[in-house]
C-alpha positions in Angstrom: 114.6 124.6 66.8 117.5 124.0 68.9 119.0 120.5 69.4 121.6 119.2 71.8 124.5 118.0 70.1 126.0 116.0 73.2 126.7 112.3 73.1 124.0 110.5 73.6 125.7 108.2 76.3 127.7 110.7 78.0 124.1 112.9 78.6 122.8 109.9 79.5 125.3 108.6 81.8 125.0 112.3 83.9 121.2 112.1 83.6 121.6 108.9 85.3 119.5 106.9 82.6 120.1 103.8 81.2 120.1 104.0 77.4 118.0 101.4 77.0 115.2 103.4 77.8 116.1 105.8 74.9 115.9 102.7 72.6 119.9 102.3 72.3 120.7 98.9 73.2 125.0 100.2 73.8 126.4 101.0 76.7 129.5 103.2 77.5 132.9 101.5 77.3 134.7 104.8 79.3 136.3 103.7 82.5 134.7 107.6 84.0 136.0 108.5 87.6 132.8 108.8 90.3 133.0 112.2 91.5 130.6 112.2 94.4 129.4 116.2 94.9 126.3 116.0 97.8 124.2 117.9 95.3 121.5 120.9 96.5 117.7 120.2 96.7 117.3 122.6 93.7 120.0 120.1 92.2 118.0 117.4 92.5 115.1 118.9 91.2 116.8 120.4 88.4 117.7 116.8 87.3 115.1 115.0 87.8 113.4 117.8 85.1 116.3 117.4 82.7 116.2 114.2 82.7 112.2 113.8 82.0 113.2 116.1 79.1 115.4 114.9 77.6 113.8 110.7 77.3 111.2 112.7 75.5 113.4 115.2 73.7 111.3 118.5 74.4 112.8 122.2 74.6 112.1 124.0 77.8 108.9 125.9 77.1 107.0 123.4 75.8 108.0 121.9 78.8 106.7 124.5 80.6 103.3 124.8 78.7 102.8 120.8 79.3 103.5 121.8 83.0 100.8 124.8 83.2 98.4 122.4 80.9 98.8 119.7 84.0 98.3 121.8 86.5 94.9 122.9 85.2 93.8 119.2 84.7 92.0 117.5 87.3 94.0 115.4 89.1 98.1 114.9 90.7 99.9 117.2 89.0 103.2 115.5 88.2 101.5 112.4 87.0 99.1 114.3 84.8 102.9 115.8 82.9 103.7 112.2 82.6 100.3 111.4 80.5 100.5 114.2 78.3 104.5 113.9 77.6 103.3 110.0 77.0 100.3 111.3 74.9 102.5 112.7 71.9 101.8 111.7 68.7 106.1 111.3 68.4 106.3 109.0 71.6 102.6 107.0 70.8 104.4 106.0 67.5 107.8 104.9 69.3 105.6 103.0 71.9 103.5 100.7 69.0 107.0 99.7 68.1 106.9 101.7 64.4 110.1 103.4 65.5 113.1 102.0 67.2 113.6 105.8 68.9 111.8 108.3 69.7 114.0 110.7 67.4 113.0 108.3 64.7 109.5 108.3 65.4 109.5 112.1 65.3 111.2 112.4 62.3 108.5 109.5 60.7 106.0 112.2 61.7 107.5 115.3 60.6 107.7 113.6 57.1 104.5 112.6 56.5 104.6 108.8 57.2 101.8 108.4 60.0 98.3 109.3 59.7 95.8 109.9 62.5 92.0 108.5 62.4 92.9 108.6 58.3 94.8 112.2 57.8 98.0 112.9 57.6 99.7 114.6 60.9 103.1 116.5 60.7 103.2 117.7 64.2 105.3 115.6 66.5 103.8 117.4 69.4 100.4 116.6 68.5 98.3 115.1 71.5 96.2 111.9 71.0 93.2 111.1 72.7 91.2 107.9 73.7 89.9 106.0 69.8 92.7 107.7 67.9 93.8 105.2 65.4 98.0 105.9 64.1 98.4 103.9 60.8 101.5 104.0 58.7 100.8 105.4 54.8 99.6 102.7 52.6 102.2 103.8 49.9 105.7 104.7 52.6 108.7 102.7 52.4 109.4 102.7 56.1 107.2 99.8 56.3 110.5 97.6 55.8 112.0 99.4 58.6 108.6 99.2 60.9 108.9 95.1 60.5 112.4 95.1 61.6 110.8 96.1 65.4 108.1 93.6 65.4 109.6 91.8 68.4 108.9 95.4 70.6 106.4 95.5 73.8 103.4 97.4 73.4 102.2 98.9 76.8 98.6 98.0 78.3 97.5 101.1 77.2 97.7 100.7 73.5 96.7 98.1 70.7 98.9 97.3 68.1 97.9 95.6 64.7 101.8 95.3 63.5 100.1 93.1 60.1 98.4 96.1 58.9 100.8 98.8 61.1 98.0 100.6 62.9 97.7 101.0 66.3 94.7 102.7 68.7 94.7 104.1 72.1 92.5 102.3 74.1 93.3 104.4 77.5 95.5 106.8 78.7 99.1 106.0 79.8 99.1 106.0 83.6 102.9 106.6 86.0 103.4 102.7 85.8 102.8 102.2 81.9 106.4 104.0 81.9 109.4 101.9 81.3 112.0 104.1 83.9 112.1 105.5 87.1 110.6 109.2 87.5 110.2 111.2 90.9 107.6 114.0 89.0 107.2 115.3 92.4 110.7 116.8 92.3 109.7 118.6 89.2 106.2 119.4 90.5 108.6 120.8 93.2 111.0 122.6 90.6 108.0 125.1 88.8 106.3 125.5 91.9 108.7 127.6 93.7 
């Protein structure tokens, strides 16, 4: 699988994200010149996609297939790619507040810390539904790492029982569960040409 070995606040900073949002709580100390270039509609676009991306650090044809799967489900497009990137099993564990990133929260999954409804799940990528339950393994270590987060927001859209470190999705995530700024038109825009 490939990876992007860029700085985290330098891809950031040309993303145009705040860090924050990735779960780093630094900022970049670089006094950067603005270089102001009117950028092209297919610029824009282009971004916009990166950008989604990368918050949720998935390759380009997943991307792709998420895309394809939200244009098949009933309802606007770009905001149906925003519920099933939010739906991942990786991201659902960084939202409860078990991880402090989302590349922590994948990793907890590949290695066999989190169970769903009881069984052990190593996909990241693995889409929950309404009633799943994500519980921590009763015998993993992390659990000293999990209580170091307990001050984290859980959205509307899950329930979190940080005691026990379970959590159940009680809905789907909707545009303004999300905690940045998103134009998915733009990259409703991007595949459709």
């Amino acid at each position: 699988m490939g990876k992007s070995t860029q700085p985290l606040l330098k891809r950031c900073k040309s993303l145009g994200i705040n860090p924050v949002v990735m779960g780093y709580t630094k900022e970049s100390k670089r006094n950067q010149k603005d270089v102001r270039r009117k950028k092209s509609e297919y610029g824009i676009q282009l971004n916009e996609k990166q950008k989604v991306r990368f918050i949720y650090g998935v390759m380009e044809k997943q991307f792709h297939k998420y895309y394809v799967m939200a244009t098949k489900k009933d309802g606007i497009t770009g905001e149906m790619l925003l519920q099933i990137l939010e739906s991942r099993l990786d991201n659902v564990v960084y939202r409860l507040g078990f991880a402090k990133t989302r590349k922590q929260a994948r990793q907890m999954v590949n290695h066999g810390h989190v169970t769903l409804n009881g069984s052990k799940v190593t996909i990241p990528s693995y889409l929950v539904k309404v009633g799943d339950v994500i519980s921590i393994k009763e015998n993993s270590g992390i659990k000293k790492l999990i209580a170091a987060n307990a001050d984290t927001v859980v959205p509307a859209w899950l329930e979190a029982d940080k005691d026990n470190f379970t959590g159940k999705v009680i809905a789907l995530a909707t545009k303004s569960d999300l905690d940045y700024e998103v134009k998915e038109n733009l990259i409703v825009e991007y595949y459709s040409k």
